[in-house]
N, C-alpha and C positions, 0 to 999 in steps of 0.2 A: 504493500500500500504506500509506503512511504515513498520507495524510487517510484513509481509510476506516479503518486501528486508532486515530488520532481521535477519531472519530463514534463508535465504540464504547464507547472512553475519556471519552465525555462523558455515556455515559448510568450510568457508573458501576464499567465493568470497570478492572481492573489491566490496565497495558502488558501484562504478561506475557501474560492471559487473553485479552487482546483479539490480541495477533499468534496466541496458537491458534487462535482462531475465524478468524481470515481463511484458516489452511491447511485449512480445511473449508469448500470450496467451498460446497457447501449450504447448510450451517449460515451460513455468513457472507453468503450471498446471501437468506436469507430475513430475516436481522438487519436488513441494509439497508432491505430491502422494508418491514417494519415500523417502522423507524425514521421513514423518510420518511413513511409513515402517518401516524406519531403527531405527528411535525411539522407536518405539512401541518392536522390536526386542533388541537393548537395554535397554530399560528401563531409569532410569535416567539418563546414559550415556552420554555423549555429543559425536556428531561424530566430529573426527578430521580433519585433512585439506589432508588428504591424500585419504583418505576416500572419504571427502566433492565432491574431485576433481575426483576421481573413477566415483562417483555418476552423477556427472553433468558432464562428457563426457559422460555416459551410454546415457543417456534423450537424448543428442543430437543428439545422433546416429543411436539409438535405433527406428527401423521402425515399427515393432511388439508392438502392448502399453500393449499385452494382455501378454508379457514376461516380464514385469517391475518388478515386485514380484520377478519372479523367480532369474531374475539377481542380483536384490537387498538383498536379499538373500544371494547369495555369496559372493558380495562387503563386505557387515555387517560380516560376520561369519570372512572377510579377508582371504578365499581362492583363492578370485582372489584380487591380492594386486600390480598389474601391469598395463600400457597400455597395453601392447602388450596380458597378455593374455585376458584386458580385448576385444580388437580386434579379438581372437581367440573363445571365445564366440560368437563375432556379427555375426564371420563369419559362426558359427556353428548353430546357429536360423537360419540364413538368408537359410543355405543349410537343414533344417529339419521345415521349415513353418507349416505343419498342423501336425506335430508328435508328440506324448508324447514323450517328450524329454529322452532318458537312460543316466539318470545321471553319468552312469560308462563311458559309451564312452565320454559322455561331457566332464567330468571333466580331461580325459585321453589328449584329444583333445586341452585343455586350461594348462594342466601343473601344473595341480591342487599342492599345497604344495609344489612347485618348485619357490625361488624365488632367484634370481641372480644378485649377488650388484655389484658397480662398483671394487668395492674393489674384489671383490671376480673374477674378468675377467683379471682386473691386475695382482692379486696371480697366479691365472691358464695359464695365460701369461707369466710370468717372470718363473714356473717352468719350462715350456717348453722349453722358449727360453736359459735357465741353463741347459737345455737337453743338446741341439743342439749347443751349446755355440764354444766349440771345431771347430766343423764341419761348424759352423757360420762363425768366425774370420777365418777359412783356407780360404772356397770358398768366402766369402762376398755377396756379389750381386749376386753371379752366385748361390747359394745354392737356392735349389726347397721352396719357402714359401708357398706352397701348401700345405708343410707339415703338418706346422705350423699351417698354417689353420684349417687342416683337423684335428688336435688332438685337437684345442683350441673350434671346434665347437660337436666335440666328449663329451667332456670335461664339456662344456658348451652348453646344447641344449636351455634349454630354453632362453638364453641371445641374445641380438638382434646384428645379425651377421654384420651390418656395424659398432658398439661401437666394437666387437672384432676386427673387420680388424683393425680398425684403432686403437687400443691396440696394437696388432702385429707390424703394420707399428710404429708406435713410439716407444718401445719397442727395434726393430731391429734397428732405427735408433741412438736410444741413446747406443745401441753398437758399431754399427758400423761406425758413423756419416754419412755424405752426401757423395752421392757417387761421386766415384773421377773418372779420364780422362780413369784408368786402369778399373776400372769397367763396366766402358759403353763401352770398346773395346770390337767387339762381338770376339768370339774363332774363329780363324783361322782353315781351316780344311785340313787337308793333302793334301786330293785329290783336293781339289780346292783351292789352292791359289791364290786369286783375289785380294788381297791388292793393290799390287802394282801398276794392273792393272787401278784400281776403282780408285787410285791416278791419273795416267794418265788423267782418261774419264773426272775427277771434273778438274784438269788443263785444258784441251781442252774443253770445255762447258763454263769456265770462260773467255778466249780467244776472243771465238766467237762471246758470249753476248758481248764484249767492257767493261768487268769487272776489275776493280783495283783489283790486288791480295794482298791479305789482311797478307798476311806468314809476321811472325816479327812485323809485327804494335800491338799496347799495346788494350785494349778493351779501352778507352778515346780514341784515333788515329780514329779507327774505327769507334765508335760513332760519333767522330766530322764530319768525313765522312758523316757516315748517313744525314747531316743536312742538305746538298743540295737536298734532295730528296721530301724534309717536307717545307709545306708552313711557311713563316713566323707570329710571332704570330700576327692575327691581319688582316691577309690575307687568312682567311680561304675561302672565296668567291671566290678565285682564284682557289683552286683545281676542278678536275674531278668531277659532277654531283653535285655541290651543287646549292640546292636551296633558292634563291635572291629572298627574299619580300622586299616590300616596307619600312619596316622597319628592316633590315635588316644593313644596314650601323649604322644606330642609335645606335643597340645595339653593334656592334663591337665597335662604338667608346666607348663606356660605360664601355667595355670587356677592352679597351685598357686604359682606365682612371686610371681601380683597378690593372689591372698587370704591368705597367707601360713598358709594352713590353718584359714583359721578360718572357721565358718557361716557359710551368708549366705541370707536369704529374702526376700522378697517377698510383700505383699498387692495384687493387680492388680486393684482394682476397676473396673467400667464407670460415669463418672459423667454416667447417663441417667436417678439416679432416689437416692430415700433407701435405705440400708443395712436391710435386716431380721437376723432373730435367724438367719439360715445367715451372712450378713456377719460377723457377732459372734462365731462359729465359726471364721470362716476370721483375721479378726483376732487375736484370742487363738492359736489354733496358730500360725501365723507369726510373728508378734512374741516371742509368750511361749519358743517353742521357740528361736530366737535370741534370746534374752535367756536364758532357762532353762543356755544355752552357749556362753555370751559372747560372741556372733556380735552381728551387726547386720539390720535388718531395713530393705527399701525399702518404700515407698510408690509403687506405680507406677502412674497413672493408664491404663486401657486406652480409648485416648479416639482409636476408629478409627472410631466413628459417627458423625458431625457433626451431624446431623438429628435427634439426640436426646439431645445434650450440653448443659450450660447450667453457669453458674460456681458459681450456688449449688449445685450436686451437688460440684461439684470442693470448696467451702467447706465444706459438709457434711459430708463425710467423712474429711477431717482433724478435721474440731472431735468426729468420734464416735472417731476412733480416739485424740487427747488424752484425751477424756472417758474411756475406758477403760484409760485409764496408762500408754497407750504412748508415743514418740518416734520417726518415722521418721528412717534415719541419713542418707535423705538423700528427695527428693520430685522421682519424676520421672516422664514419662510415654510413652507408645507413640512418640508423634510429635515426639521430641526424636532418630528415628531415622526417619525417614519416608525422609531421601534415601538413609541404606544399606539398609532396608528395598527401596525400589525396586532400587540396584544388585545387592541379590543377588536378587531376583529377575533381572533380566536374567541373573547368574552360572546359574541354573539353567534358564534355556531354553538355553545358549550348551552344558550341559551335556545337555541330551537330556532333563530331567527335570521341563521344566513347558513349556507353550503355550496359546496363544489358543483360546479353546471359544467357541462362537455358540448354544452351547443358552439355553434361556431357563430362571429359575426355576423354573419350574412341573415342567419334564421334569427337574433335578436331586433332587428330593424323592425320599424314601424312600432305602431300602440296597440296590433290586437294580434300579439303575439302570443301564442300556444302555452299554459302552461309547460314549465319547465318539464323532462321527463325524469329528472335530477331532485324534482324537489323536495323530496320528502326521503332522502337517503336519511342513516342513520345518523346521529351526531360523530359517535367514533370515526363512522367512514370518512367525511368530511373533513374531520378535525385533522386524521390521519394524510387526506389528499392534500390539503391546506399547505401542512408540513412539507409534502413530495414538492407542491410550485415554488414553496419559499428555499427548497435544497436544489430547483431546478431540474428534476426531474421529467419535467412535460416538455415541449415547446412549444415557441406561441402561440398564441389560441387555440391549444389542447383542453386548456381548462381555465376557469373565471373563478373567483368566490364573488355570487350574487347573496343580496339583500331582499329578505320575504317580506315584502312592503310592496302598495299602489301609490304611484306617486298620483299628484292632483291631476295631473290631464290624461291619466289612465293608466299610463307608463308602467308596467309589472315588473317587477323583483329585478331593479337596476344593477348593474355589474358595480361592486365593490374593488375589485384588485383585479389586475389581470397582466398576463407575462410581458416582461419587456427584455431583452437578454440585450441590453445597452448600458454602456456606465453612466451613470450619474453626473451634472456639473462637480456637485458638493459632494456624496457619500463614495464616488467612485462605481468597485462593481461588488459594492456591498451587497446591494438588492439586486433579484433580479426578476422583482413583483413588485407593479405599483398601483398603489392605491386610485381611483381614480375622482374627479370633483366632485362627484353625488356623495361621496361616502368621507371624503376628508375634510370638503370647506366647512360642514357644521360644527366638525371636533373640533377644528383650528378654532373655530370662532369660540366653541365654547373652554377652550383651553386656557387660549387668552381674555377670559371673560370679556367678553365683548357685548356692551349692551343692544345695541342695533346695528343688527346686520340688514345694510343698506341697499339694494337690487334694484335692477331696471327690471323690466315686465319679462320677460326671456327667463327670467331664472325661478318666477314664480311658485313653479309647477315643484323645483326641488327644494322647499322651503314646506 
């Protein structure tokens, strides 16, 4: 056991990740196979951690074992020296199963000797946007970024098109900064001049509802407004539809021990990308509204997707919510909760109230989905499978831990965790389950006693 988590260890895994993979027979028996492969391929060579990690995504993935050669193969030679092509492979066995494979179309297929660094999408970015520079600064926000798109993904084919968007999007932003009250004015059109009208309809709709008209009040005026509308802290028992257990007073007064009654909010951004003008929205209500009432406000990073997380989003979004006046009271994130996240999920299979599901994405989709066929497994079994995703024993989307709950727009027994075999910004490749936002944004909130958690209309349903 020891020399074989080793040989694992030397191609780049953590002790930790390498004793999981050896409790999965499979999985650690095709590691091997391929390892020796690529040994045997170079000779005294060591393989590197780029490599190592090529390799052992392949295994995981890899459903064909009678292609492991062939894939391994390419990895070693470093013709496929990517995810993505190495995905463009899987996907190209998985659509030619009993064919001798034509290596010409394959390699066409995968992007063979094409390989596209980040450095290399920001150069191919910034020419562009030095193109267009002129015609940028005239129209601003009105200018087509389709454009932009369309020449950066020209430009750039084998580069993976949400890193380019969101090149572009930061790129144009640090030209042009955030967009101002004139850029969101949509164009007035000759033939139909409705401005003034539309002013009209929003004054007489305001009227009718029995609404304070807000012209001339400051955004503090307005916030401190908001405040009759929100229970107070401490009184959440009070609003529409909540549910009163038996211990339920207990813990408010507990809630009210640590905040000593005073607001507290949070803005939970996802950092897989730059903030738009609904972020701007959600910034200012949460901040403002605790500050507007002397409360304090987090900064809580929702950073439970690894595979589309990067640091300048996390940098970004602090330097947009300074740039906006704010101070978070303090800057923290989903996964500074990752191990109690996981034990209460254990606490709630142990409870009868979540287990292991084997459906696959596809059959989850939509709201009038089939009871689960999973649902009512035993607790041991669950508890037991639970254990296998968090030691990595599955692969992705072999199995979920789902929540036996209807959310409000019908939605049945939401995916709680589910496989991600990608490292972490922060914890590395500690985990290789994560939790996902139905099941983690309420703990965080109520972790960090947070009195009002604050939502646009979109998130309703998981509340």
């Amino acid at each position: 056991m020891a020399d074989a988590a080793s040989i694992f260890m030397s191609i780049g895994l953590s002790e930790q990740k390498a004793k999981e993979t050896l409790k999965n027979e499979t999985l650690s028996s095709a590691l091997k196979k391929a390892i020796e492969q690529a040994q045997g391929m170079l000779g005294s060579a060591s393989i590197d951690k780029t490599v190592g990690t090529l390799l052992y995504s392949m295994v995981t993935r890899l459903k064909d074992s009678n292609r492991l050669s062939f894939l391994t193969e390419y990895i070693i030679t470093r013709k496929i020296t990517t995810d993505l092509q190495l995905s463009a492979a899987l996907d190209f066995i998985k659509s030619h199963p009993k064919e001798n494979l034509d290596r010409l179309k394959f390699e066409a297929a995968c992007g063979m000797g094409v390989v596209v660094t980040p450095e290399q999408i920001e150069d191919v970015v910034e020419l562009i946007i030095r193109k267009h520079k002129d015609q940028l600064l005239a129209e601003r926000y009105r200018f087509n970024m389709g454009v932009l798109m369309g020449e950066a993904r020209t430009a750039l084919k084998w580069a993976d098109g949400k890193i380019v968007k969101n090149e572009v999007d930061m790129q144009v932003l640090q030209l042009l900064g955030p967009k101002t009250e004139a850029d969101l004015e949509k164009k007035s059109k000759a033939a139909k001049p409705k401005a003034a009208e539309k002013d009209v309809m929003i004054e007489q709709v305001s009227v009718l509802n029995g609404k304070a008209n807000t012209e001339g009040k400051s955004l503090m005026e307005q916030l401190r407004g908001e405040a009759v509308k929100f229970h107070k802290p401490g009184e959440n028992y009070k609003t529409e539809g909540y549910v009163v257990t038996p211990n339920t007073m207990n813990l408010l007064k507990k809630h009210m021990e640590i905040t000593g009654g005073q607001v507290r909010t949070r803005f939970p951004p996802e950092p897989n990308g730059i903030l738009h003008i609904g972020h701007a929205k959600a910034i200012n209500f949460n901040f403002g509204y605790a500050k507007a009432n002397n409360g304090i406000c987090f900064l809580r990073y929702d950073d439970t997707n690894p595979e589309k997380e990067e640091e300048k989003y996390f940098t970004a979004i602090k330097e947009m919510v300074e740039w906006l006046g704010y101070k978070p009271y303090a800057v923290t994130h989903a996964s500074d909760h990752f191990q109690l996240l996981y034990d209460l999920a254990v606490d709630l299979i142990h409870r009868g109230h979540a287990y292991v599901c084997h459906q696959r994405g596809e059959e989850l989709k939509g709201h009038n989905v089939p009871p689960s066929p999973w649902r009512e497994r035993p607790v041991e079994e669950s508890l037991l499978l639970f254990d296998r995703m968090r030691k990595g024993m599955f692969a992705e989307g072999e199995a979920t831990l789902r929540m036996k709950m209807v959310m409000e727009d019908g939605k049945m027994d939401p995916v709680a965790y589910r496989i991600k075999y990608t490292a972490h910004h922060r914890t590395g490749d500690t985990w290789c389950i994560y939790p996902t936002y139905d099941y983690t944004h309420c703990l965080c909130d109520s972790i960090e006693n947070i009195t009002h958690s604050l939502c646009t209309k979109e998130f309703q349903s998981r509340y």
